[in-house]
C-alpha positions in Angstrom: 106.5 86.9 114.9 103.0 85.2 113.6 102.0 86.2 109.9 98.5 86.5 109.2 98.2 87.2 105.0 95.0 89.8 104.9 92.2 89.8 102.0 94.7 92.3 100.1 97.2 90.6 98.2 101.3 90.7 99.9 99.6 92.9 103.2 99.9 91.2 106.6 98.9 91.8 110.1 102.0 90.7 112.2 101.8 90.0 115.9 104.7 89.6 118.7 105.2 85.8 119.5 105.2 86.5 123.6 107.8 84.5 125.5 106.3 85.6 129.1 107.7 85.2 132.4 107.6 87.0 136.4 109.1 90.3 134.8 106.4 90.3 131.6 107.6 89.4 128.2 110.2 89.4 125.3 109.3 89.3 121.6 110.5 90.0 118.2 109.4 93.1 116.5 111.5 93.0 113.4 113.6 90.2 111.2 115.0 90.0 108.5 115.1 86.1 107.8 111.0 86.0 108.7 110.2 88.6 106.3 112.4 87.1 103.4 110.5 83.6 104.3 107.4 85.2 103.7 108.2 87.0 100.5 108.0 90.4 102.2 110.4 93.4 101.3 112.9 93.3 104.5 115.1 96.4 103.9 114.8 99.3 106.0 116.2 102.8 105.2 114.3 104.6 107.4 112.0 104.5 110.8 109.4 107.5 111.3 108.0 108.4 114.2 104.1 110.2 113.9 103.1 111.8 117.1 99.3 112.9 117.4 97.7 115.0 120.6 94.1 114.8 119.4 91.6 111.7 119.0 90.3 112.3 115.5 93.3 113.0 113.6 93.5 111.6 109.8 97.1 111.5 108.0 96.6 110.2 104.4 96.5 108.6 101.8 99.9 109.0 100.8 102.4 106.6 98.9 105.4 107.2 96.6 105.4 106.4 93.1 108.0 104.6 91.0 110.9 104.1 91.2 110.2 105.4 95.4 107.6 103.1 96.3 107.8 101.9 99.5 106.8 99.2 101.6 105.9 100.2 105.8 105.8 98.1 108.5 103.5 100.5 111.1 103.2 99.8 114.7 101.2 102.3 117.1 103.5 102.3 120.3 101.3 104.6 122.0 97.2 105.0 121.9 95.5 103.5 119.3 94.9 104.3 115.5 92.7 102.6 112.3 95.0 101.9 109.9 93.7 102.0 106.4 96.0 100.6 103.2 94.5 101.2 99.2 96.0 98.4 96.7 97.2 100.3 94.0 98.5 98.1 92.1 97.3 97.8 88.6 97.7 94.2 88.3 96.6 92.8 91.3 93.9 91.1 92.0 92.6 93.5 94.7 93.4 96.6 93.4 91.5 99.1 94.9 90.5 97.3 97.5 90.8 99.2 101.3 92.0 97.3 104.5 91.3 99.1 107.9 93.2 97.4 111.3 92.9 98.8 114.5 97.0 98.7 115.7 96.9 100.0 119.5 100.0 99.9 122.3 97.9 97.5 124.3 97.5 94.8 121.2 101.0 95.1 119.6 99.6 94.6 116.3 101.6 95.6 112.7 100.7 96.1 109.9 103.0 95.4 107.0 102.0 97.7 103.6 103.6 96.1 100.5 104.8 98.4 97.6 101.9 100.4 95.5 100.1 101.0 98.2 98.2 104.0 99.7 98.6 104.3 103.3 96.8 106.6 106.2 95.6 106.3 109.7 93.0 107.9 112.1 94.1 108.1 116.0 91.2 106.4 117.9 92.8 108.3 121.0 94.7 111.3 122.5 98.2 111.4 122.6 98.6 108.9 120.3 101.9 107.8 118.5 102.9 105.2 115.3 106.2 104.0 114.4 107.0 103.2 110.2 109.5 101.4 109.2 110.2 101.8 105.5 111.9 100.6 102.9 113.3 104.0 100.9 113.6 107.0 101.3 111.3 109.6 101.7 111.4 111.4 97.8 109.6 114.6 98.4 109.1 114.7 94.4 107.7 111.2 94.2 105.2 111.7 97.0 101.2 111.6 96.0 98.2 111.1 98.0 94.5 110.7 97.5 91.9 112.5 99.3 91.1 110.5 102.5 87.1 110.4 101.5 87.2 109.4 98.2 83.6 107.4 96.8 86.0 105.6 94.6 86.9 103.4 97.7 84.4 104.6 99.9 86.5 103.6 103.3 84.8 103.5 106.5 86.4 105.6 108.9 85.4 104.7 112.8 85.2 108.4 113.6 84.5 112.3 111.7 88.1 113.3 111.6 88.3 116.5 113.6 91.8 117.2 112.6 93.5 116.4 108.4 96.6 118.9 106.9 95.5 121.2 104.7 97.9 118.9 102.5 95.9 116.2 103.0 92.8 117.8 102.5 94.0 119.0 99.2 94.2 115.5 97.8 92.9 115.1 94.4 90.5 112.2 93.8 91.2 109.0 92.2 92.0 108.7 88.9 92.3 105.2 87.4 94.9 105.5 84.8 94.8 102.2 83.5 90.9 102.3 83.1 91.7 106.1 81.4 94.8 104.0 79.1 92.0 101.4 77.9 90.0 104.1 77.2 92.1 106.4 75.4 92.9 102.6 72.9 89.6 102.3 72.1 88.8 106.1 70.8 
């Protein structure tokens, strides 16, 4: 697999190292040993499967919070989608910073989402589908989500999304708590 670090801290693009022949080609889509050598999470405990008719759809932004974070590795293995990851993360140095990568079937594109990270996607065709692989469990308690148009990030979405959960529409807006906790220290 080829790593390529993005402008948010621990996030990667990963693309299949083709070995190509007559009959097409064989690559790696997952291991272990690569993803410990680049300081990525590599434990899976479950693989999702997001099927989605209509062009237009949004699903986000959803993480988990502690102690269910979870890191993804998302492939679309059918269509195409524009993935979109939020650094939540506190202490990083590109927190709150959005990352959008088209991930299609024809480019065989990943994208790896670290922990504290909000994750979502918009299908950029019909009949689309995305795989996750992720690293816990799915906590239904521990699941939050931040409403996909949000000013605080202000993320660009390719299309008008023609089709969000009533779920997802219902996220609240961002709320920086550690902005609120310096606040609250000097009242």
């Amino acid at each position: 697999m080829i790593f390529t670090e993005t402008k948010l801290k621990g996030a990667y693009v990963l693309e299949l190292k083709k070995i190509e022949d007559e009959r097409g080609f064989f690559a790696r889509s997952w291991c272990q040993h690569e993803m410990e050598a680049h300081g990525l999470t590599a434990k899976v405990s479950q693989t999702n499967v997001s099927f989605n008719p209509k062009k237009g759809t949004l699903r986000g932004m959803h993480y988990q919070v502690k102690p269910h974070e979870e890191s993804k590795l998302v492939r679309c293995t059918r269509g195409a989608i524009f993935d979109v990851i939020i650094d939540l993360r506190p202490d990083s140095e590109t927190y709150k910073q959005w990352l959008g990568v088209e991930l299609s079937a024809d480019n065989y594109k990943m994208l790896f989402v670290p922990e504290g990270f909000a994750h979502g996607y918009m299908t950029l065709e019909d009949e689309t589908e995305a795989t996750y692989q992720v690293s816990e469990f799915y906590t239904p308690g521990a699941e939050k989500g931040i409403c996909w148009n949000d000013l605080a990030f202000n993320i660009q979405w390719p299309l008008e999304p023609v089709v969000i959960s009533e779920k997802d529409q219902a996220h609240p807006g961002f709320v920086d708590e550690q902005a609120e906790s310096k606040g609250k220290l000097l009242v």
